[in-house]
C-alpha positions in Angstrom: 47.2 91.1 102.5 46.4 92.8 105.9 48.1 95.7 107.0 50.8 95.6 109.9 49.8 98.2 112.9 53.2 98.9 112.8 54.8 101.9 111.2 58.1 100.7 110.4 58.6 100.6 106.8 58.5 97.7 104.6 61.1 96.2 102.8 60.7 97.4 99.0 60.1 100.6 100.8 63.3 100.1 102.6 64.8 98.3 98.8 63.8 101.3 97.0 64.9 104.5 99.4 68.0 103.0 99.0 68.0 102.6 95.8 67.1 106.4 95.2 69.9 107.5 97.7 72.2 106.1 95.4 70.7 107.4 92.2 70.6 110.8 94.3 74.2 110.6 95.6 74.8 110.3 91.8 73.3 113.1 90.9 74.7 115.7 93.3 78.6 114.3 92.9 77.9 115.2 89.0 77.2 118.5 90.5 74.4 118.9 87.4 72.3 121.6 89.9 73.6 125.2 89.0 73.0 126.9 92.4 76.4 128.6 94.0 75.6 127.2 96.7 75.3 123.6 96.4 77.8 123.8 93.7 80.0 124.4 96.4 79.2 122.5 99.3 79.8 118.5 99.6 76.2 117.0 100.3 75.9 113.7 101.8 73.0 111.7 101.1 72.5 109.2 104.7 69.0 107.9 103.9 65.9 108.1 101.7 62.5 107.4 103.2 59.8 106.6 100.7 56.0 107.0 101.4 54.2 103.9 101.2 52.7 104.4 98.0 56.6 105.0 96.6 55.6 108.8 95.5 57.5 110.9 97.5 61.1 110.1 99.2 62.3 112.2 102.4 66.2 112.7 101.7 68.3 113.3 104.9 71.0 115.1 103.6 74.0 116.8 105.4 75.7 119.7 103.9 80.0 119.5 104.8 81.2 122.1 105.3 78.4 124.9 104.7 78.1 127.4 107.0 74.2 128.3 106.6 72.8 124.5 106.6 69.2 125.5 106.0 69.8 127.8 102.8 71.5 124.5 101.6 68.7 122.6 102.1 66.2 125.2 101.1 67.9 125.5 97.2 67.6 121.8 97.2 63.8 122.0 98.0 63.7 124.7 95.1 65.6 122.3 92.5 63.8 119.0 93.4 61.9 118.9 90.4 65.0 119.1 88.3 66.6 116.5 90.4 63.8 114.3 90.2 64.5 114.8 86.2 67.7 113.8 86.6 67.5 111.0 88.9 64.8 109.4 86.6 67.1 107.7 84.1 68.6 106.0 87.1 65.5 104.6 88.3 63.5 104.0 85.2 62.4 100.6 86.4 60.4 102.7 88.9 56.4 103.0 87.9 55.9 106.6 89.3 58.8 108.7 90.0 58.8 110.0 93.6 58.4 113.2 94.3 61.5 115.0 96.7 61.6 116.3 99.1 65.4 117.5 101.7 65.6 117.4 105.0 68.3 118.0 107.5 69.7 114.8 109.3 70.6 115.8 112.8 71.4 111.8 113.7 75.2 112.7 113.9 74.5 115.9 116.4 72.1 113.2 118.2 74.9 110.6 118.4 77.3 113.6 119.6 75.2 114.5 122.5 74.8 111.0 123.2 78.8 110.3 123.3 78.7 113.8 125.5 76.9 112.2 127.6 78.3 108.9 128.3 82.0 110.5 128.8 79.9 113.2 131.7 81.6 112.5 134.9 78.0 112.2 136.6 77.5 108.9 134.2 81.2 107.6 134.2 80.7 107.9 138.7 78.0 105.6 137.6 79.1 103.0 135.6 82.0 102.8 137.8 80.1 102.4 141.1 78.1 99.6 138.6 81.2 97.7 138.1 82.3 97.8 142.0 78.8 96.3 142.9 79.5 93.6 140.2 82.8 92.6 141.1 81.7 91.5 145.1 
Protein backbone atom coordinates (compact mmCIF):
# COMPACT_ATOMS: atom_id res chain seq x y z
CA UNK A 1 0.00 0.00 0.00
CA UNK A 2 1.61 3.38 -1.08
CA UNK A 3 2.31 5.97 1.29
CA UNK A 4 0.22 9.31 1.47
CA UNK A 5 2.66 12.51 1.07
CA UNK A 6 0.58 13.79 3.60
CA UNK A 7 1.50 13.99 7.29
CA UNK A 8 -1.73 13.86 8.84
CA UNK A 9 -2.08 10.85 10.87
CA UNK A 10 -3.91 7.80 10.05
CA UNK A 11 -6.80 6.52 11.43
CA UNK A 12 -5.56 3.45 13.81
CA UNK A 13 -3.03 6.11 14.62
CA UNK A 14 -5.72 8.42 15.35
CA UNK A 15 -7.95 4.98 16.95
CA UNK A 16 -5.17 4.13 19.07
CA UNK A 17 -3.90 7.79 20.68
CA UNK A 18 -7.21 7.87 21.76
CA UNK A 19 -7.34 4.87 23.07
CA UNK A 20 -4.13 5.49 25.25
CA UNK A 21 -5.47 9.00 26.40
CA UNK A 22 -8.08 7.19 28.00
CA UNK A 23 -5.97 4.36 29.52
CA UNK A 24 -3.70 7.45 30.54
CA UNK A 25 -6.44 9.64 31.96
CA UNK A 26 -7.08 6.39 33.98
CA UNK A 27 -4.05 6.21 35.31
CA UNK A 28 -3.33 9.66 36.62
CA UNK A 29 -7.20 9.96 38.28
CA UNK A 30 -5.92 6.69 40.32
CA UNK A 31 -3.22 9.01 41.27
CA UNK A 32 -0.84 5.59 41.36
CA UNK A 33 2.46 8.13 40.56
CA UNK A 34 4.00 9.04 44.07
CA UNK A 35 5.49 12.50 43.13
CA UNK A 36 4.13 15.59 45.49
CA UNK A 37 3.72 17.17 42.87
CA UNK A 38 1.45 15.47 40.56
CA UNK A 39 -0.14 13.95 43.48
CA UNK A 40 -1.42 17.29 43.86
CA UNK A 41 -2.23 18.79 40.75
CA UNK A 42 -5.33 17.75 38.42
CA UNK A 43 -3.76 16.74 34.93
CA UNK A 44 -5.80 16.68 31.97
CA UNK A 45 -4.98 14.43 29.27
CA UNK A 46 -6.41 16.51 25.64
CA UNK A 47 -4.67 14.23 23.15
CA UNK A 48 -2.27 11.41 22.47
CA UNK A 49 -0.28 11.42 19.19
CA UNK A 50 1.23 8.12 18.25
CA UNK A 51 4.30 7.66 15.99
CA UNK A 52 3.50 5.77 13.02
CA UNK A 53 5.05 2.71 13.97
CA UNK A 54 2.65 2.94 17.35
CA UNK A 55 5.95 3.07 19.65
CA UNK A 56 5.96 6.13 21.20
CA UNK A 57 2.72 8.52 22.00
CA UNK A 58 3.17 12.47 22.55
CA UNK A 59 0.65 13.30 25.56
CA UNK A 60 -0.54 16.91 25.64
CA UNK A 61 -1.30 17.30 29.09
CA UNK A 62 -2.37 20.43 31.01
CA UNK A 63 -1.63 20.78 34.67
CA UNK A 64 -5.03 22.81 36.65
CA UNK A 65 -4.09 24.54 38.78
CA UNK A 66 -0.11 24.19 39.21
CA UNK A 67 1.71 27.05 39.44
CA UNK A 68 5.19 25.75 37.91
CA UNK A 69 3.70 24.01 34.64
CA UNK A 70 7.05 22.68 33.42
CA UNK A 71 8.20 20.89 36.76
CA UNK A 72 4.70 19.20 36.28
CA UNK A 73 5.48 18.00 33.17
CA UNK A 74 9.15 17.38 33.82
CA UNK A 75 8.17 14.57 36.89
CA UNK A 76 5.94 13.09 34.39
CA UNK A 77 8.79 12.69 31.77
CA UNK A 78 10.77 11.14 34.86
CA UNK A 79 7.82 8.55 35.76
CA UNK A 80 6.91 7.57 32.12
CA UNK A 81 8.25 4.29 32.35
CA UNK A 82 6.17 3.50 35.39
CA UNK A 83 3.25 4.92 33.65
CA UNK A 84 3.76 3.06 30.69
CA UNK A 85 3.68 -0.13 33.35
CA UNK A 86 0.63 0.93 34.46
CA UNK A 87 -1.07 1.78 31.45
CA UNK A 88 -0.15 -1.58 29.93
CA UNK A 89 -2.97 -3.69 31.44
CA UNK A 90 -5.29 -1.22 29.79
CA UNK A 91 -3.98 -1.71 26.41
CA UNK A 92 -2.85 -5.28 26.39
CA UNK A 93 -4.35 -5.82 22.92
CA UNK A 94 -1.49 -3.45 21.86
CA UNK A 95 1.68 -5.47 20.14
CA UNK A 96 4.42 -3.13 21.44
CA UNK A 97 3.67 -0.80 24.16
CA UNK A 98 4.43 2.85 23.27
CA UNK A 99 6.91 4.48 24.77
CA UNK A 100 5.81 8.19 26.58
CA UNK A 101 6.60 10.83 26.32
CA UNK A 102 4.51 14.70 28.08
CA UNK A 103 4.18 17.64 26.60
CA UNK A 104 2.55 20.95 27.38
CA UNK A 105 -0.72 21.77 25.31
CA UNK A 106 -0.68 25.46 24.80
CA UNK A 107 -4.05 24.98 22.28
CA UNK A 108 -6.23 26.72 25.03
CA UNK A 109 -3.67 29.83 25.44
CA UNK A 110 -3.71 29.66 21.44
CA UNK A 111 -7.57 29.73 21.34
CA UNK A 112 -7.33 32.73 24.14
CA UNK A 113 -5.25 34.87 22.05
CA UNK A 114 -7.35 34.13 19.24
CA UNK A 115 -10.80 35.16 21.18
CA UNK A 116 -8.35 38.34 22.22
CA UNK A 117 -8.19 39.08 19.14
CA UNK A 118 -11.41 38.86 17.57
CA UNK A 119 -13.10 41.09 20.52
CA UNK A 120 -9.81 43.89 19.55
CA UNK A 121 -11.61 46.99 18.60
CA UNK A 122 -9.18 47.28 15.47
CA UNK A 123 -11.00 43.79 14.19
CA UNK A 124 -14.57 44.48 15.57
CA UNK A 125 -14.13 48.30 13.30
CA UNK A 126 -13.67 45.69 10.75
CA UNK A 127 -16.19 43.29 10.70
CA UNK A 128 -18.56 46.09 11.26
CA UNK A 129 -17.51 48.24 8.24
CA UNK A 130 -17.80 44.40 6.51
CA UNK A 131 -21.44 44.21 7.38
CA UNK A 132 -22.24 47.98 6.28
CA UNK A 133 -20.68 47.18 2.76
CA UNK A 134 -22.94 44.02 2.74
CA UNK A 135 -26.08 45.41 3.70
CA UNK A 136 -26.14 48.18 0.38
Amino acid sequence: MPRSTTSSPSQRMLRVGEQVRHALSETLQRGDIIDPLIENTVVSVSEVRMSPDLKIATAFVSPLGAKDTDAVIEALNKHAKFVRGRVSGALRQMKYMPEFRFRLDTSFDNFARINDLLKSPEVARDLDSDDNKEEE
